[in-house]
N, CA, C and O of each residue as an XYZ file, in Angstrom:
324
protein
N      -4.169    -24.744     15.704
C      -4.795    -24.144     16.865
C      -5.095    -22.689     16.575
O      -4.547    -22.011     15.706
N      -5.663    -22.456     17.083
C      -6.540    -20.847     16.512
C      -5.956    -19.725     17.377
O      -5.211    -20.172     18.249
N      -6.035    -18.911     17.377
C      -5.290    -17.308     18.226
C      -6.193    -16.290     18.176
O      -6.790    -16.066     17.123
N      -6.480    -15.308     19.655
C      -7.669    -14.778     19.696
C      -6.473    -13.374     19.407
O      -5.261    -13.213     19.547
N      -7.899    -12.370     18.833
C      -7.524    -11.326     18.089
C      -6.223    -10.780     19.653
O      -5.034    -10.539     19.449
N      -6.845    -10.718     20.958
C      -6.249    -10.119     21.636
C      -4.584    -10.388     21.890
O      -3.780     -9.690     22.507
N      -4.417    -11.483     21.279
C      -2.993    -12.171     20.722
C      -2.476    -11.488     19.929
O      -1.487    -10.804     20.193
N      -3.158    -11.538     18.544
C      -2.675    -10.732     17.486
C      -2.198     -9.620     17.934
O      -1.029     -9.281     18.117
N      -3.524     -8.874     18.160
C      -2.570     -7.191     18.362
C      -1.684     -7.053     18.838
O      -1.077     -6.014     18.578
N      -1.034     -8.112     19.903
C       0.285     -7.892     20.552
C       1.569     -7.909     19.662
O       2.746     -7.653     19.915
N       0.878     -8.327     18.457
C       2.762     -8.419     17.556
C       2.956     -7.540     16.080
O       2.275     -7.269     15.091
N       4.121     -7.321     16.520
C       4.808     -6.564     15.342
C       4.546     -6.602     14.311
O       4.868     -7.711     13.884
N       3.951     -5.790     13.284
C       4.636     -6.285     12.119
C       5.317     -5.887     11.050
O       5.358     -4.684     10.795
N       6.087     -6.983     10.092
C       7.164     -6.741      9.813
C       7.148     -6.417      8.186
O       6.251     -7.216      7.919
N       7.414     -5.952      7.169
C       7.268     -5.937      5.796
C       8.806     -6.878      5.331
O       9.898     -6.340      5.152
N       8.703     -7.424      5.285
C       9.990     -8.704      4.560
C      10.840     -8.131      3.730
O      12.069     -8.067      3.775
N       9.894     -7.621      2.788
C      10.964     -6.786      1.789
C      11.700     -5.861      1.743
O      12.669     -5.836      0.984
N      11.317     -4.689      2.736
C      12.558     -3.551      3.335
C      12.660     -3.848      4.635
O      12.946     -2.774      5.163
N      12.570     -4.993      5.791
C      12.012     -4.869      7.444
C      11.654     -3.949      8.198
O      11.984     -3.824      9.378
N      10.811     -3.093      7.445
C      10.431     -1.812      8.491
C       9.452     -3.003      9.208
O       8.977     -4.059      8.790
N       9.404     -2.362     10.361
C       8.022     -2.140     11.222
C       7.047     -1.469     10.809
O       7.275     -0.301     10.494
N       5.719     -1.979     10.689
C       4.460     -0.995     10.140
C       3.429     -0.808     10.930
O       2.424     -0.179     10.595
N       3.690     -1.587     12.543
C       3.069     -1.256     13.649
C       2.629     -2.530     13.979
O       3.133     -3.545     13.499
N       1.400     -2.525     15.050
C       0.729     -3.461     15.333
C      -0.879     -3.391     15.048
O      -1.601     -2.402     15.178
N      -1.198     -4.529     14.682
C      -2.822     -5.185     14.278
C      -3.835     -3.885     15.301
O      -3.276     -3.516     16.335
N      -4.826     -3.443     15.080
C      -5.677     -2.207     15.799
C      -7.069     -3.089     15.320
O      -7.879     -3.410     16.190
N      -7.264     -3.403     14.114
C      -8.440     -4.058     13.708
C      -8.282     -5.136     12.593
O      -7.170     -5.533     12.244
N      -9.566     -5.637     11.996
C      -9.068     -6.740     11.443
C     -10.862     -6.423     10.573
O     -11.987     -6.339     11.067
N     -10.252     -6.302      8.812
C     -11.352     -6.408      7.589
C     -11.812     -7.680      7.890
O     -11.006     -8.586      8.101
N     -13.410     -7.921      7.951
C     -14.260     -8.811      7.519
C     -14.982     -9.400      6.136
O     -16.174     -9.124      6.274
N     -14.789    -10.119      4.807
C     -15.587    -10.192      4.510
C     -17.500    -10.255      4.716
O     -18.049     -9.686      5.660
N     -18.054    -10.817      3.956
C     -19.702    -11.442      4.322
C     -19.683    -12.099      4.736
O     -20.640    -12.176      5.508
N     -18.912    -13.049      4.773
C     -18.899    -14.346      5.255
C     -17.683    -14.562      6.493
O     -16.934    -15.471      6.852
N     -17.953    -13.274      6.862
C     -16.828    -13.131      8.443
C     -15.507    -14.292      8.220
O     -15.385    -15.301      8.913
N     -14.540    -13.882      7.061
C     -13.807    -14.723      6.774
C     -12.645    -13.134      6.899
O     -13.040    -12.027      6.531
N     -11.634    -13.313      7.316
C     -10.483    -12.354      7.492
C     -10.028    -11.699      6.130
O      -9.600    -12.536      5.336
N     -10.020    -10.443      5.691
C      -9.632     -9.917      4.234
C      -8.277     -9.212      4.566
O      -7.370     -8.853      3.815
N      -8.392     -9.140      5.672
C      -7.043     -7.911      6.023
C      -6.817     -7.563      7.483
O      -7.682     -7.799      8.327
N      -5.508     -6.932      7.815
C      -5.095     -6.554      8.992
C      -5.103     -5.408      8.807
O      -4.850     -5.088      7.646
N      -5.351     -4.392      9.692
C      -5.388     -2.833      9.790
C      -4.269     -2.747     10.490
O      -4.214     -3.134     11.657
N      -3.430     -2.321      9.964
C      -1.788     -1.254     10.974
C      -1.907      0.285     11.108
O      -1.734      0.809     10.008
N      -2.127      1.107     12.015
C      -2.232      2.116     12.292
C      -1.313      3.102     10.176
O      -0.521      2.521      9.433
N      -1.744      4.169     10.015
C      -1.395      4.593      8.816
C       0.157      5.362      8.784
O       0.109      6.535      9.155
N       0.990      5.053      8.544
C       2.264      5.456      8.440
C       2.145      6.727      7.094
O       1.711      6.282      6.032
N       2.478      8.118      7.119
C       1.780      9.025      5.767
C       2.810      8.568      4.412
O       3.710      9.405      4.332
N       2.912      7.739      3.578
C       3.692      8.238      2.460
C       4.625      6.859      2.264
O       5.547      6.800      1.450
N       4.247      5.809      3.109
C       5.210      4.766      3.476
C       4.950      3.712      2.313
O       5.724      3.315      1.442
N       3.323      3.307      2.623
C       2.967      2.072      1.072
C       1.996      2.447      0.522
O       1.153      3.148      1.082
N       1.911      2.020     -0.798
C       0.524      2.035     -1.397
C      -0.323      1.633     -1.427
O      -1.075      1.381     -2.369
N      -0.436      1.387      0.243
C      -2.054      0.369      0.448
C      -3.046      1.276      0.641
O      -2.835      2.413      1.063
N      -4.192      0.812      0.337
C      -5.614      1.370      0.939
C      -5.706      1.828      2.097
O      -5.277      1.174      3.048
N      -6.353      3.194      2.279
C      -6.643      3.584      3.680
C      -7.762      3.423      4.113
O      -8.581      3.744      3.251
N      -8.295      3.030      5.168
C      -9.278      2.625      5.672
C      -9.970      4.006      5.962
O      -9.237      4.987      6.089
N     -11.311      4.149      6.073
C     -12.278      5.116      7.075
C     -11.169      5.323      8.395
O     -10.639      6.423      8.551
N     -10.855      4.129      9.363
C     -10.531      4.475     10.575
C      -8.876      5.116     10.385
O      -8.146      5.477     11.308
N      -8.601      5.128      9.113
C      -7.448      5.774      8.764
C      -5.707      4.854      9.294
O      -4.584      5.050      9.760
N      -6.663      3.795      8.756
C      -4.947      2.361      9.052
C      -4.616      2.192      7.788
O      -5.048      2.915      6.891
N      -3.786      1.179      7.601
C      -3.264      0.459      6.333
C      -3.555     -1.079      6.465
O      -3.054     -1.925      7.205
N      -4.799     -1.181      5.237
C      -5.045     -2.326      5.183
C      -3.762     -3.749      4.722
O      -3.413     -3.609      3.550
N      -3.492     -4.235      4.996
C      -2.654     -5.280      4.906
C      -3.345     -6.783      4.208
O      -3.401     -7.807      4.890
N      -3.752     -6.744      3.038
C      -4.454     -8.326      2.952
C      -4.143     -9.212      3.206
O      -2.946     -9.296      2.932
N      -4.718    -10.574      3.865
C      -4.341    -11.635      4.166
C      -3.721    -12.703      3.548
O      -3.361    -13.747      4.091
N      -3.579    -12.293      2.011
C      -2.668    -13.379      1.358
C      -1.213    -12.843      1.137
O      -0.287    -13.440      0.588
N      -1.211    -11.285      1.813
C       0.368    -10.703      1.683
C       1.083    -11.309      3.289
O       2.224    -11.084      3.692
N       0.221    -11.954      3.844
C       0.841    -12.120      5.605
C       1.389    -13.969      4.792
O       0.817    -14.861      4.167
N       3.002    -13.660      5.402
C       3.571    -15.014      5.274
C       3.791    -15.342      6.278
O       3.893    -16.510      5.902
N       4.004    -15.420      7.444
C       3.975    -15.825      8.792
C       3.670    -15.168     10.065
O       3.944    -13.978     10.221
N       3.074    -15.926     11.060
C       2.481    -15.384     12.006
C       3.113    -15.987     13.094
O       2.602    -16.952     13.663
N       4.682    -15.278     13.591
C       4.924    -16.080     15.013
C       4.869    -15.735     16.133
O       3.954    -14.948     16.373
N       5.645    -16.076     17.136
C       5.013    -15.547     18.565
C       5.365    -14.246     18.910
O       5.233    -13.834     20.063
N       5.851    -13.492     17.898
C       6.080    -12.138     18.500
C       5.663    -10.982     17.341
O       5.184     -9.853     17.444
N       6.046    -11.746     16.276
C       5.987    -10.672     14.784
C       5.056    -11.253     13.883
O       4.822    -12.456     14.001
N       4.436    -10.530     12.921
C       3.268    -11.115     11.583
C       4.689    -10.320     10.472
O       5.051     -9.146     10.391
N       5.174    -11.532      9.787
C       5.631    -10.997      8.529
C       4.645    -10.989      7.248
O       3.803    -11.791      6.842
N       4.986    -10.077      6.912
C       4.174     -9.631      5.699
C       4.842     -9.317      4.439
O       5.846     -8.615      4.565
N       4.484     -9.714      3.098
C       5.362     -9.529      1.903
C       4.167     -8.097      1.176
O       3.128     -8.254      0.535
N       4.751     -6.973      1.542
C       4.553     -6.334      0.812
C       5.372     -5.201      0.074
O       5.972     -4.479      0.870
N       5.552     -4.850     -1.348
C       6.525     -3.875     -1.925
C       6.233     -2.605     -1.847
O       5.216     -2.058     -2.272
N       7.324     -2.024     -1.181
C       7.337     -0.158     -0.704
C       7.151      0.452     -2.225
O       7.613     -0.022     -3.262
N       6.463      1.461     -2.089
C       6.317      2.299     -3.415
C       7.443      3.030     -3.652
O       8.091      3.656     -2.813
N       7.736      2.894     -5.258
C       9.251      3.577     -5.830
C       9.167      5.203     -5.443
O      10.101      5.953     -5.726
């Protein structure tokens, strides 16, 4: 069953590997083919080594999100040493 973005933004999310919180969903990368590339989390300064967006979030790609439940999006991504 499918979930509208206005769902998403309501949940946490979580990085698996240290459990910080890295905020909640604000926008969401499109490929060309309007296929999902990434979650935007507002930009935490100094936290991961992800890409910063123009609108100044942290892109999150969609093959680092391991679950999506009714409250939290866990995500496997590694904090920079």
């Amino acid at each position: 069953m499918g979930m509208l973005f206005s769902e998403l933004k309501q949940k946490d999310v979580i990085n698996i590997c240290n459990g910080k919180r890295l905020g909640r969903p604000f926008d969401l990368l499109l490929n060309e083919q309007a296929c999902v590339e990434a979650i935007l989390v507002p930009a935490q300064n100094g936290f991961l080594g992800l890409f910063r967006t123009e609108k100044e979030g942290l892109a999150i790609p969609w093959n680092h999100i391991r679950r999506i439940g009714d409250d939290v999006i866990l995500v496997d991504m590694e904090p920079d040493a």
